[in-house]
DSSP file (Angstrom, degrees, kcal/mol; ACC not computed):
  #  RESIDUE AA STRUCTURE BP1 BP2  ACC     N-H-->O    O-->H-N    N-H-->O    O-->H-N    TCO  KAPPA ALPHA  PHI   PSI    X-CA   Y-CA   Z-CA
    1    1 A X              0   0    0      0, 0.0     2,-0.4     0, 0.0     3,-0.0   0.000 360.0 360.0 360.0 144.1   69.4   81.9  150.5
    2    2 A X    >>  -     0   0    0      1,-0.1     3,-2.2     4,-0.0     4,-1.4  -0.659 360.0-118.0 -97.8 137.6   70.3   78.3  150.2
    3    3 A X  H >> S+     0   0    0     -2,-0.4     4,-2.5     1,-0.2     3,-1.0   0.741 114.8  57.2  12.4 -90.6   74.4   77.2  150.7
    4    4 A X  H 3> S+     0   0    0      1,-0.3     4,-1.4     2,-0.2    -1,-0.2   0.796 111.9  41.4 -38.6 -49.9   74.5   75.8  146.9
    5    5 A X  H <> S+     0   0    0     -3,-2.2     4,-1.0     2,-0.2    -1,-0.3   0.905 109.7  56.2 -84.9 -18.9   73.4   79.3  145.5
    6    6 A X  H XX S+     0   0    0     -4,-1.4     3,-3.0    -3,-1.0     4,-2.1   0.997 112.3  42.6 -34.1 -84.2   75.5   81.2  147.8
    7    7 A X  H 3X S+     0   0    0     -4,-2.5     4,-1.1     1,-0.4    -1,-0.2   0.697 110.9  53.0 -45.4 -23.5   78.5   79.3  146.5
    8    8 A X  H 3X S+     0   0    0     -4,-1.4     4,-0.8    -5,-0.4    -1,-0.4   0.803 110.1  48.2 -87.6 -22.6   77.5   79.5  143.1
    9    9 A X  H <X S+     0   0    0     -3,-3.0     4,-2.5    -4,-1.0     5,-0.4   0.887 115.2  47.5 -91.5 -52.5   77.1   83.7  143.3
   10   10 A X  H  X S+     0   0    0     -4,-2.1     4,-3.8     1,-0.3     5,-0.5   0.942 109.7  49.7 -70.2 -31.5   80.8   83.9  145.1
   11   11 A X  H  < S+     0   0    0     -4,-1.1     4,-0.3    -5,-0.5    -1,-0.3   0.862 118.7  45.0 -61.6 -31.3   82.6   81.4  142.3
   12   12 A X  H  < S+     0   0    0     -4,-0.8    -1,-0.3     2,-0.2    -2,-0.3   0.881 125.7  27.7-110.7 -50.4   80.8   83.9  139.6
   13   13 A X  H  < S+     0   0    0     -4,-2.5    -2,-0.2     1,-0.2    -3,-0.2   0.875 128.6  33.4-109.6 -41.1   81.7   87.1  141.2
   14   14 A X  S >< S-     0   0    0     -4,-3.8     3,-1.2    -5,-0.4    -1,-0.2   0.417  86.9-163.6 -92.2   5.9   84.8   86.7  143.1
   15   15 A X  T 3   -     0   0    0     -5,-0.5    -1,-0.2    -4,-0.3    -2,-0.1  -0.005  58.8 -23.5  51.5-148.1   86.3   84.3  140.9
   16   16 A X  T 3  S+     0   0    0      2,-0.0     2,-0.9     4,-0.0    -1,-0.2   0.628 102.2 105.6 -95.8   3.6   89.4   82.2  142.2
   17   17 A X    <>  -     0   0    0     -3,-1.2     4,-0.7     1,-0.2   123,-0.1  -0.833  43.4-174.8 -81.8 113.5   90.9   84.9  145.4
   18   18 A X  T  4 S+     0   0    0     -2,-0.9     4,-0.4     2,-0.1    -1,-0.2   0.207  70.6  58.8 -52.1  -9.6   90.0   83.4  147.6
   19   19 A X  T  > S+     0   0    0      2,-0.2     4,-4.0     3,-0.1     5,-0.4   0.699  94.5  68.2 -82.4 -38.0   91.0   85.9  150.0
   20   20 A X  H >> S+     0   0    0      1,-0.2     4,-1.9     2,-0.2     3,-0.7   0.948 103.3  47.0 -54.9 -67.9   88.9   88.6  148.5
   21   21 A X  H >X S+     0   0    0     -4,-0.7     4,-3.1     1,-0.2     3,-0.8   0.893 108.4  51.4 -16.4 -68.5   86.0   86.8  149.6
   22   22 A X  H 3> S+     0   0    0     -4,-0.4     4,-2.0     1,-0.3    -1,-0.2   0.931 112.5  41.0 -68.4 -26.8   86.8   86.2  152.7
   23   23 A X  H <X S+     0   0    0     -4,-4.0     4,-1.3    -3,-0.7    -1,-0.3   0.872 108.1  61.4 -87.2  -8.3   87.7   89.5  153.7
   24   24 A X  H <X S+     0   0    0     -4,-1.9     4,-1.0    -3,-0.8     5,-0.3   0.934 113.6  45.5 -72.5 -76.5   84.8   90.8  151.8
   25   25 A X  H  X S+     0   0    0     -4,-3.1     4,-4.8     1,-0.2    -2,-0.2   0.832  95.6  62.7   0.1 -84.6   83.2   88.6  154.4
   26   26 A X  H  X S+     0   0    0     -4,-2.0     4,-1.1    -5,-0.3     3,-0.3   0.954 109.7  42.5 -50.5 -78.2   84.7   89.3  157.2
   27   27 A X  H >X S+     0   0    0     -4,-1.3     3,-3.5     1,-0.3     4,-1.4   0.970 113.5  55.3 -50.4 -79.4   83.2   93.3  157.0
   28   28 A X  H 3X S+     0   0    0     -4,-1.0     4,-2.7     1,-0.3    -1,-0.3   0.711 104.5  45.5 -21.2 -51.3   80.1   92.2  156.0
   29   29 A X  H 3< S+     0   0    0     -4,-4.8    -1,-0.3    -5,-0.3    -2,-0.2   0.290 110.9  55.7 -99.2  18.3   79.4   90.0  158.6
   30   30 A X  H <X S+     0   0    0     -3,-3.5     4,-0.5    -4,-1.1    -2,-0.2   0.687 110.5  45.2 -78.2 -51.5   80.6   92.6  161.1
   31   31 A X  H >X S+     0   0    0     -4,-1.4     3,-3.7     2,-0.2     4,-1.0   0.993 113.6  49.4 -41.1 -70.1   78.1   95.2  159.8
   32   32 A X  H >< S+     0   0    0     -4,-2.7     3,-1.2     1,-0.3    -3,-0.2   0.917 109.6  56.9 -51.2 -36.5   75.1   92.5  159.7
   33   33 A X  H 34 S+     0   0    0      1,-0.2    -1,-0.3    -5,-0.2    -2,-0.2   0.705 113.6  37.3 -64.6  -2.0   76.1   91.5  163.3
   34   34 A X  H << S+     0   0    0     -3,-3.7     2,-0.3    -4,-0.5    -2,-0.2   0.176 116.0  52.6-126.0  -5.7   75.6   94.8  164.4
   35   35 A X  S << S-     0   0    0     -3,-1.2     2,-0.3    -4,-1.0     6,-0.0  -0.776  75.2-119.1-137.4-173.4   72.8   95.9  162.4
   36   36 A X    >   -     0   0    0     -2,-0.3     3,-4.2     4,-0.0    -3,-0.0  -0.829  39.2 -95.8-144.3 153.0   69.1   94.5  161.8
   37   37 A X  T 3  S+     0   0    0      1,-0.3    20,-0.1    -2,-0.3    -5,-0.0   0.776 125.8  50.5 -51.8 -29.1   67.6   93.4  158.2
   38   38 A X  T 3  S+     0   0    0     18,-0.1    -1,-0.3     2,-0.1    18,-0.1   0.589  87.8 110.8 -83.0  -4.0   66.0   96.8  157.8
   39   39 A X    <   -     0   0    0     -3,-4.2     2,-0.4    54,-0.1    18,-0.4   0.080  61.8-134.0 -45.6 174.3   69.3   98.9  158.6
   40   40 A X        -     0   0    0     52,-0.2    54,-2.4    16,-0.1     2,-0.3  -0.884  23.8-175.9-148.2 137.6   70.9  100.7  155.8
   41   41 A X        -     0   0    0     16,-0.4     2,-0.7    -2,-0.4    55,-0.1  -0.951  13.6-149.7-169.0 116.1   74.2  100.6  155.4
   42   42 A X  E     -a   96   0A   0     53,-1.4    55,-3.7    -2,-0.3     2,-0.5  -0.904  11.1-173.7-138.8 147.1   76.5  102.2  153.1
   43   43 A X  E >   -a   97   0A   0     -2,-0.7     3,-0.8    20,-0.2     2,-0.2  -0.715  31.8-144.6-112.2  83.6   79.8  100.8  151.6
   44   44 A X  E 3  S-a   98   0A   0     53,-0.8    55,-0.6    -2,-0.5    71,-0.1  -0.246  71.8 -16.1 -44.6  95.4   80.9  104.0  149.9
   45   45 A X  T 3  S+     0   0    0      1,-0.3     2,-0.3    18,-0.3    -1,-0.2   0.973 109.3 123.8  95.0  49.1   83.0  103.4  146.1
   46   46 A X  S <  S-     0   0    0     -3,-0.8    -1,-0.3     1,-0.1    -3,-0.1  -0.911  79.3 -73.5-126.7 167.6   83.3   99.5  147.5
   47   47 A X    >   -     0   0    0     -2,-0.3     3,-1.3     1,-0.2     4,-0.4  -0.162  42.1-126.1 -54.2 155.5   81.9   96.3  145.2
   48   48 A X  T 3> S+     0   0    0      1,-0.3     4,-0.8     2,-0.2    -1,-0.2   0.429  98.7  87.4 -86.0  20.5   78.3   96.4  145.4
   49   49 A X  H 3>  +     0   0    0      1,-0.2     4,-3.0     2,-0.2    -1,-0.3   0.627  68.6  85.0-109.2 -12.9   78.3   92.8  146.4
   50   50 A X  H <4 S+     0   0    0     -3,-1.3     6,-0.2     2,-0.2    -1,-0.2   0.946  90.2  47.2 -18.7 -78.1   78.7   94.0  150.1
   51   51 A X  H >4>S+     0   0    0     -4,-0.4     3,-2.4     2,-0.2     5,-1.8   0.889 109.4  51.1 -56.7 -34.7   75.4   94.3  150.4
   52   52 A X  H ><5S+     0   0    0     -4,-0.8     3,-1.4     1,-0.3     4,-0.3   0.990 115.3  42.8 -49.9 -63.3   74.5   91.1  149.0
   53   53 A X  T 3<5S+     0   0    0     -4,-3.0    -1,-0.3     1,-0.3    -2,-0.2   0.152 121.1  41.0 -95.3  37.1   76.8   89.3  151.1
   54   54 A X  T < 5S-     0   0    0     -3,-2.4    -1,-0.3     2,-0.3    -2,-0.2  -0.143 102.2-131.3-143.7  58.4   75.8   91.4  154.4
   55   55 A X  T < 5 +     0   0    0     -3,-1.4     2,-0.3     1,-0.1    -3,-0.2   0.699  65.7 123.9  -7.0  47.5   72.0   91.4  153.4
   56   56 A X      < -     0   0    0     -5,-1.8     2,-0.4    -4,-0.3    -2,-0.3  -0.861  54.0-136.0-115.9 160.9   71.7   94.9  153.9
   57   57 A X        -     0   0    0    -18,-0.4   -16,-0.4    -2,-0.3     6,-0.0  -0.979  21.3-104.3-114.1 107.5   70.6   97.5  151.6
   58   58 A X        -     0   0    0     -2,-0.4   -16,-0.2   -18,-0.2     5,-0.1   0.018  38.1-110.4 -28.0 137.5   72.0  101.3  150.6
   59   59 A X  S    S+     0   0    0    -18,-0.1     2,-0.3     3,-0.1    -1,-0.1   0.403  93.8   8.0 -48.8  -1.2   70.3  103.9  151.9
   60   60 A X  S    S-     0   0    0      2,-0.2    24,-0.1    31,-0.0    -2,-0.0  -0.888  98.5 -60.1-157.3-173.0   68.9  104.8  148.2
   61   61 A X  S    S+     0   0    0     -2,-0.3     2,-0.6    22,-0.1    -3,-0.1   0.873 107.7  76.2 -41.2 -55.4   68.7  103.7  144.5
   62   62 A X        -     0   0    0      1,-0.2    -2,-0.2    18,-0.1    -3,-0.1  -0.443  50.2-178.0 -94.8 128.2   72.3  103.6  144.0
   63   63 A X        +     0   0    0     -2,-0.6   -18,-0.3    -5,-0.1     2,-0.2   0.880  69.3  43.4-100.6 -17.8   74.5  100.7  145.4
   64   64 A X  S    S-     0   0    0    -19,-0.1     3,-0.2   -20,-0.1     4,-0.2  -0.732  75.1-119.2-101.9 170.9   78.4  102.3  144.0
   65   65 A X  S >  S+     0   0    0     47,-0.3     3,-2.7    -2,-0.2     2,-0.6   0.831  87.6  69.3 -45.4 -69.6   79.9  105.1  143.9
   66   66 A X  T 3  S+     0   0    0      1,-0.3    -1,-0.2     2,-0.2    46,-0.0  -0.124  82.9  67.4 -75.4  39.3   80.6  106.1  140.4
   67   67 A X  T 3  S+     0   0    0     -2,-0.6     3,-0.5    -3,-0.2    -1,-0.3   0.375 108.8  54.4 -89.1 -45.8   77.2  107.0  138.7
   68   68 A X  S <  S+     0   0    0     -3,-2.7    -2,-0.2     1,-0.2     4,-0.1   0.240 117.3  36.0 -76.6  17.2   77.7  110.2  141.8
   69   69 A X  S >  S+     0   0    0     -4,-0.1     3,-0.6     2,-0.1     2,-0.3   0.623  81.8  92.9-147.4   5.4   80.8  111.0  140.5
   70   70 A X  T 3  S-     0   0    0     -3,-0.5     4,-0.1     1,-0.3    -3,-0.0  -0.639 111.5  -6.3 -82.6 162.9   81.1  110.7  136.8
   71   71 A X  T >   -     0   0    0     -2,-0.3     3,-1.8     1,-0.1    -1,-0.3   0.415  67.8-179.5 -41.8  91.3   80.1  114.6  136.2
   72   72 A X  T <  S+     0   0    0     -3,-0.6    -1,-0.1     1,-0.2    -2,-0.1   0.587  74.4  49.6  10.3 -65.4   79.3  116.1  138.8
   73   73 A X  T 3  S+     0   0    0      4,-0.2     2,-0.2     5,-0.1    -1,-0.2   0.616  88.1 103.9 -96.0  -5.4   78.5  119.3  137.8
   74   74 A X  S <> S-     0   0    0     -3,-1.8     4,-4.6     1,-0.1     5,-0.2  -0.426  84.4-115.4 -73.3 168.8   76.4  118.1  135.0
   75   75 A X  H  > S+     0   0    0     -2,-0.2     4,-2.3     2,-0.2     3,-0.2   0.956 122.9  47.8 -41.8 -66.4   72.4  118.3  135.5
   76   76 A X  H  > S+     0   0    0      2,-0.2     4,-4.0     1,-0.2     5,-0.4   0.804 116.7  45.1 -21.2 -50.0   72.4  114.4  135.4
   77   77 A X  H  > S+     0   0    0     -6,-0.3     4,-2.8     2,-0.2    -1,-0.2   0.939 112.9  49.2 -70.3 -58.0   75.2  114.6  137.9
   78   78 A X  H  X S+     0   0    0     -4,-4.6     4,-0.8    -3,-0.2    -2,-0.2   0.815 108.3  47.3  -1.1 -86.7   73.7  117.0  139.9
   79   79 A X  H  X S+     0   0    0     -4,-2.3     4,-3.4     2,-0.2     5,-0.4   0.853 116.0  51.7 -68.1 -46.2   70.2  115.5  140.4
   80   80 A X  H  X>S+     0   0    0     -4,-4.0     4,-3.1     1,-0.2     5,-0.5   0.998 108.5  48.1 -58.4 -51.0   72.1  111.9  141.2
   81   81 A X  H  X5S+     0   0    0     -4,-2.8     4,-1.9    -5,-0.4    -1,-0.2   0.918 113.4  46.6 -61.4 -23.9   74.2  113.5  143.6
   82   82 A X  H  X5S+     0   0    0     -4,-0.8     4,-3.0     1,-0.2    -2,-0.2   0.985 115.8  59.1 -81.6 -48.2   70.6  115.6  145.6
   83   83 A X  H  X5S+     0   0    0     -4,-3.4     4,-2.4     1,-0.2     5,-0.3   0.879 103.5  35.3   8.2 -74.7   69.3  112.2  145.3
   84   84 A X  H  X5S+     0   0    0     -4,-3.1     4,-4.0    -5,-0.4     5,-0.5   0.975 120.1  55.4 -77.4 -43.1   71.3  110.0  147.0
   85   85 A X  H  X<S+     0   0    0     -4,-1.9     4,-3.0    -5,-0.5     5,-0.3   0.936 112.2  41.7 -44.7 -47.8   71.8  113.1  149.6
   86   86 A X  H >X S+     0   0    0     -4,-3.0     4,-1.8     2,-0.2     3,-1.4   0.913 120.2  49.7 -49.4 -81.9   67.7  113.4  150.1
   87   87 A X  H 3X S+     0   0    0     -4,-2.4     4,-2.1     1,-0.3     5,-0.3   0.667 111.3  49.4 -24.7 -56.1   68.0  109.2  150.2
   88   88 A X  H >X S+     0   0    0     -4,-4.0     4,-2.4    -5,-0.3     3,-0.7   0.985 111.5  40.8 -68.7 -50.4   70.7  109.2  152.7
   89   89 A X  H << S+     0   0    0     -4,-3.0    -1,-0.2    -3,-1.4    -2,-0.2   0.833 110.4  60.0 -79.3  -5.8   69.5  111.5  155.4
   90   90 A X  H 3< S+     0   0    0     -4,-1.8    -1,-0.2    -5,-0.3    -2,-0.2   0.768 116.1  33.4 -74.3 -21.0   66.0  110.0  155.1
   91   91 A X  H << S-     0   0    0     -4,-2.1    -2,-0.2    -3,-0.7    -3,-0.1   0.795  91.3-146.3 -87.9 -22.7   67.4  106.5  156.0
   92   92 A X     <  -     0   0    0     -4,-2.4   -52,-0.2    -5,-0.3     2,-0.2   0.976  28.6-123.9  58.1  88.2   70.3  107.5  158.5
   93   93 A X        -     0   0    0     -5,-0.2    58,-0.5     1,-0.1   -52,-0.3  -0.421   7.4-132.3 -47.5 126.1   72.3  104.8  157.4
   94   94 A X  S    S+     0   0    0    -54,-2.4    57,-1.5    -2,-0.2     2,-0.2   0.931  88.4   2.9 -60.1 -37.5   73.2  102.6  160.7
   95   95 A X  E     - B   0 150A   0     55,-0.2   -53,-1.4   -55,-0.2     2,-0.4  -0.752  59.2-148.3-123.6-170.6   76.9  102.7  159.3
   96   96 A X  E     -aB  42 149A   0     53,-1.8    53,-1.1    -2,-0.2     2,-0.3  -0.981  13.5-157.2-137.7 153.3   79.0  103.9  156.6
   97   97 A X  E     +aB  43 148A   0    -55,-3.7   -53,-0.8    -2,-0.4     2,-0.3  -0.994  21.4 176.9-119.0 128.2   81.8  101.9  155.6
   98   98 A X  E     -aB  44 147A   0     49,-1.8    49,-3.7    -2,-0.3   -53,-0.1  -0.989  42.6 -97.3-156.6 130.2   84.5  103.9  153.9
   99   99 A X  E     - B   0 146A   0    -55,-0.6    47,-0.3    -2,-0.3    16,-0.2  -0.172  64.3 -99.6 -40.2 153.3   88.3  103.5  152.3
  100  100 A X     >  -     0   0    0     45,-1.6     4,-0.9     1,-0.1    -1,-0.1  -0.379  43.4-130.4 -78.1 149.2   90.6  104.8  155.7
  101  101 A X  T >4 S+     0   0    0      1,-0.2     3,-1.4     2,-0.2    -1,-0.1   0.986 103.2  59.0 -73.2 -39.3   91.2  108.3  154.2
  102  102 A X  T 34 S+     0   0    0      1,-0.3    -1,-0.2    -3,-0.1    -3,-0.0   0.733 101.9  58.6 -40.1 -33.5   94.7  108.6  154.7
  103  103 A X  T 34 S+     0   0    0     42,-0.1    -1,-0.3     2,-0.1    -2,-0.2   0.673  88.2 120.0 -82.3 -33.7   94.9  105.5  152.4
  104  104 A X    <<  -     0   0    0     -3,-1.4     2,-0.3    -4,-0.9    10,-0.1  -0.248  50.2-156.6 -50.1 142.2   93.0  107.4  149.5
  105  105 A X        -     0   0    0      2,-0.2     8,-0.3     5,-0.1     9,-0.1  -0.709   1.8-170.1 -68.9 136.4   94.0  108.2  145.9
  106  106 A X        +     0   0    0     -2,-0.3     2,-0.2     6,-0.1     5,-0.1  -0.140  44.3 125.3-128.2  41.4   92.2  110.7  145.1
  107  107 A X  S  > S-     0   0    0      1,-0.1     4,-1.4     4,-0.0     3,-0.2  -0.515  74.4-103.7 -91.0-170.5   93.5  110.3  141.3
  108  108 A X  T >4 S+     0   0    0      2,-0.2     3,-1.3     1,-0.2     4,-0.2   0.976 128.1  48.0 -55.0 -66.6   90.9  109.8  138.1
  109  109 A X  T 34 S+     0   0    0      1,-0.3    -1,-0.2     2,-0.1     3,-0.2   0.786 130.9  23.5 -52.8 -57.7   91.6  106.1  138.0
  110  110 A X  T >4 S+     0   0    0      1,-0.2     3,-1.3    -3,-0.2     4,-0.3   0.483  85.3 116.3 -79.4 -38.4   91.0  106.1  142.0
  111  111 A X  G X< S+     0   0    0     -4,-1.4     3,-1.9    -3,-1.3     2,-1.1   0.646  75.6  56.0 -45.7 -51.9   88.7  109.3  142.6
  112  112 A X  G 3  S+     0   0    0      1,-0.3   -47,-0.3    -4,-0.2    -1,-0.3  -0.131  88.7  69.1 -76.9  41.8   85.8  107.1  143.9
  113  113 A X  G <  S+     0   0    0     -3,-1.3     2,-0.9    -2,-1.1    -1,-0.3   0.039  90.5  81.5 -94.3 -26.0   87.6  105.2  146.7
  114  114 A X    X   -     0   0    0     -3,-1.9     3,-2.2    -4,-0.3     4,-0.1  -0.858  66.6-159.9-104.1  99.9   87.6  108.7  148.5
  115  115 A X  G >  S+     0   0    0     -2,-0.9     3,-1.3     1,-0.2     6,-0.2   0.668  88.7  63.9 -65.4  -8.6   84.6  109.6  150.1
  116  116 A X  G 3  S+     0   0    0      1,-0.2     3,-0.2     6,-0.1    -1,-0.2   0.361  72.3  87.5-106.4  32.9   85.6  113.4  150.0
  117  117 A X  G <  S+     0   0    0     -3,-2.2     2,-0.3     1,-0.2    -1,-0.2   0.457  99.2  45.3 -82.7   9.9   85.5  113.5  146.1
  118  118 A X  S X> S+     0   0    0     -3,-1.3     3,-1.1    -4,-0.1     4,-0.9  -0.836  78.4 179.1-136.9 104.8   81.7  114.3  147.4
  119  119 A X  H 3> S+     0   0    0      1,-0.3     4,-4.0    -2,-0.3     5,-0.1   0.805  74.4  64.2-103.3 -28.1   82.5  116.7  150.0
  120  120 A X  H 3> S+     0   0    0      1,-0.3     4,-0.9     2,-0.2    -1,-0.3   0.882 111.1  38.1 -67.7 -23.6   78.6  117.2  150.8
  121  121 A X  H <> S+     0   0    0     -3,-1.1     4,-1.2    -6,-0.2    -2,-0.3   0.622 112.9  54.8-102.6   1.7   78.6  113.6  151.9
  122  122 A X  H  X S+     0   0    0     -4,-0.9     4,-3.3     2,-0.2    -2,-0.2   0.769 108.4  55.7 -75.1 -36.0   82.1  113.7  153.6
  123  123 A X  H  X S+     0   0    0     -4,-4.0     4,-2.3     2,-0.2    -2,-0.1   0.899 110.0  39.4 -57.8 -32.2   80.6  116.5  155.4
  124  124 A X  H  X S+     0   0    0     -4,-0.9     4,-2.9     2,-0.2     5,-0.3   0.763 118.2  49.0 -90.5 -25.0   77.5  114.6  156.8
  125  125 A X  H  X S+     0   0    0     -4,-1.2     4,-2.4     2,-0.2    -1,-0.2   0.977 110.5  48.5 -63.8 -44.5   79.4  111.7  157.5
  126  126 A X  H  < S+     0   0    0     -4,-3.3    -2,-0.2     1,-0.2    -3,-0.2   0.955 118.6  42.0 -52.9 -63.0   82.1  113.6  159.3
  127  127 A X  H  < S+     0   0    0     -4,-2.3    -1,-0.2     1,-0.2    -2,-0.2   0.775 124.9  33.2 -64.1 -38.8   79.4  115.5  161.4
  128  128 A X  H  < S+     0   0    0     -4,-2.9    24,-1.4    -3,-0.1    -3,-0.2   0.941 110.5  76.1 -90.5 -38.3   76.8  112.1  162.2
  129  129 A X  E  <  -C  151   0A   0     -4,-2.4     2,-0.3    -5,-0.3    22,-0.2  -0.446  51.8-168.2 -88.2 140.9   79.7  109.2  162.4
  130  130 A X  E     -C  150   0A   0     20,-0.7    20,-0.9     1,-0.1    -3,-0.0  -0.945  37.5 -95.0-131.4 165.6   82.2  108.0  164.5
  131  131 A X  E     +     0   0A   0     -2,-0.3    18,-0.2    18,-0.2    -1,-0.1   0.039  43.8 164.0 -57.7 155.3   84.9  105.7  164.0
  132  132 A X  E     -     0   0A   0      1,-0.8     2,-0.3    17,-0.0    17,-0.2   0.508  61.2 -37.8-142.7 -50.1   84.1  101.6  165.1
  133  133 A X  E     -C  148   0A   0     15,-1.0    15,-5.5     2,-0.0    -1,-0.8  -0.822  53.3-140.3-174.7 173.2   86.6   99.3  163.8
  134  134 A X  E     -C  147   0A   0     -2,-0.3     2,-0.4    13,-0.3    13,-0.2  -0.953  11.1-153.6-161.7 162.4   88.5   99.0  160.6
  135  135 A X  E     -C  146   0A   0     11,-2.1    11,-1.9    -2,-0.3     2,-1.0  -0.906  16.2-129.3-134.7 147.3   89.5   96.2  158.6
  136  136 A X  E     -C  145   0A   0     -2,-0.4     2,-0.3     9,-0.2     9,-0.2  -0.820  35.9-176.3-105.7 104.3   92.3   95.4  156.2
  137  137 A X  E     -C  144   0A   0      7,-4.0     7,-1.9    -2,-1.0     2,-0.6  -0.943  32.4-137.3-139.8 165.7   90.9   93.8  152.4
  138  138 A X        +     0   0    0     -2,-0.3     2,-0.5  -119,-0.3     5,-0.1  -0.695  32.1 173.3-112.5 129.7   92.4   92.6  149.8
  139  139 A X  S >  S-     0   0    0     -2,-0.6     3,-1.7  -116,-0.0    -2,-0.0  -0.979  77.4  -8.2-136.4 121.9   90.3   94.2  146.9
  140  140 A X  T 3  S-     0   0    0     -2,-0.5    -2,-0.0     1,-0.3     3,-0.0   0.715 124.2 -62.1  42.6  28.8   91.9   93.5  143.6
  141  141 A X  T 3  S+     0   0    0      1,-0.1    -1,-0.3  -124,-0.0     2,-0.2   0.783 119.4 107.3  93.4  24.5   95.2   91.9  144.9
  142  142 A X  S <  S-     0   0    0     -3,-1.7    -5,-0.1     2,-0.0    -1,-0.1  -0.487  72.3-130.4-133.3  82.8   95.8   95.1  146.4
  143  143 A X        +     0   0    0     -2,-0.2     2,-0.2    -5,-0.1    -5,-0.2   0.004  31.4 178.3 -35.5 128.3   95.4   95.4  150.4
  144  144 A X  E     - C   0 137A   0     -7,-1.9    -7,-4.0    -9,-0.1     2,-0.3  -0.963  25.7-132.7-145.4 135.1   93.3   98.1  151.5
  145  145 A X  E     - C   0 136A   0     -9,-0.2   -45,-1.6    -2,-0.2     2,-0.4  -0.695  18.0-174.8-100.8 127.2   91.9   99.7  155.0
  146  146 A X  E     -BC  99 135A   0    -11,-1.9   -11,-2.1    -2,-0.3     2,-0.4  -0.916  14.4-148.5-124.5 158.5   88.6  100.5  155.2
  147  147 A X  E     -BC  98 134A   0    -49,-3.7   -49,-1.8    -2,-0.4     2,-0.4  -0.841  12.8-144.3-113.6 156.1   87.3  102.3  158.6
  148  148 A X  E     -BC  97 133A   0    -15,-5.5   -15,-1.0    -2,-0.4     2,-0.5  -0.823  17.5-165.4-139.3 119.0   83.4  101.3  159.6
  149  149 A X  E     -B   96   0A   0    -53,-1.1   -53,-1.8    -2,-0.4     2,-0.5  -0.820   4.9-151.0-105.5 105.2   81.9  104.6  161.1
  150  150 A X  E     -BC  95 130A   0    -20,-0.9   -20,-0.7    -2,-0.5   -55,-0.2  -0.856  30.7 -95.6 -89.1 130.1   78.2  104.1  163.3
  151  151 A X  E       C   0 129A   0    -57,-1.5   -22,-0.2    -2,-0.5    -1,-0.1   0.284 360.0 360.0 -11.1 101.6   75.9  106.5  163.5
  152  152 A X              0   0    0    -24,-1.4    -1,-0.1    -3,-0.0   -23,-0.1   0.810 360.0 360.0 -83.7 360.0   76.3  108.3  166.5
């Protein structure tokens, strides 16, 4: 992708922080250094624009959170959430990237920021992943720790 549309993509999506971007960056292009164009990578309940700017893909269909967590316990809700579960352990995502937990809301406003408001994928991450780094970003003017856990 050339400079000119890059630049045009960030001005349209990140607006004028200039910080968001860059720390948005900053993770991104730690994952992509670390991982190859066919990896799969998931940035759990983060903007979906991660993957764009670390030219990685989610392990499935869905690139956020909140379609997996607006009800749950319907059928609809359900079927997304065995989904993305089939999806995920069929790519082994090389990481996860994931709010630090400690750092979670786990209110309504918040719930998808928390990777154990989906305790079946908190499980498999807790059991395949281990901690690598974490990074401090400014996501909506509000500084936030995200940990990025690789596959062990």
């Amino acid at each position: 992708m050339g400079a000119e549309r890059r630049a045009r993509y960030e001005a349209q999506e990140y607006h004028a922080d200039g910080r968001q971007p860059a720390s948005m960056r900053a993770v991104a292009a730690y994952v992509a250094a670390r991982t190859t164009p066919r990896d799969r990578v998931l940035f759990w309940a983060q903007h979906p624009g991660y993957y764009w700017l670390s030219g990685r893909r989610p392990p499935g269909r869905f690139g956020f959170a909140l379609p997996l967590l607006q009800a749950p316990s319907s059928p609809a809700g359900a079927a997304y959430r065995r989904e993305f579960l089939s999806s995920f352990e069929a790519t082994r995502p090389a990481y996860v990237v994931r709010q630090v937990a400690g750092d979670c809301v786990s209110a309504a406003t918040d719930r998808e920021a928390c990777l154990e408001s989906f305790p079946e994928l908190a499980s498999r991450v807790a059991r395949d992943y281990a901690h690598d780094s974490t990074f401090v970003v400014d996501a909506d003017s509000a500084l936030r720790r995200y940990e990025v856990m690789r596959r062990r």
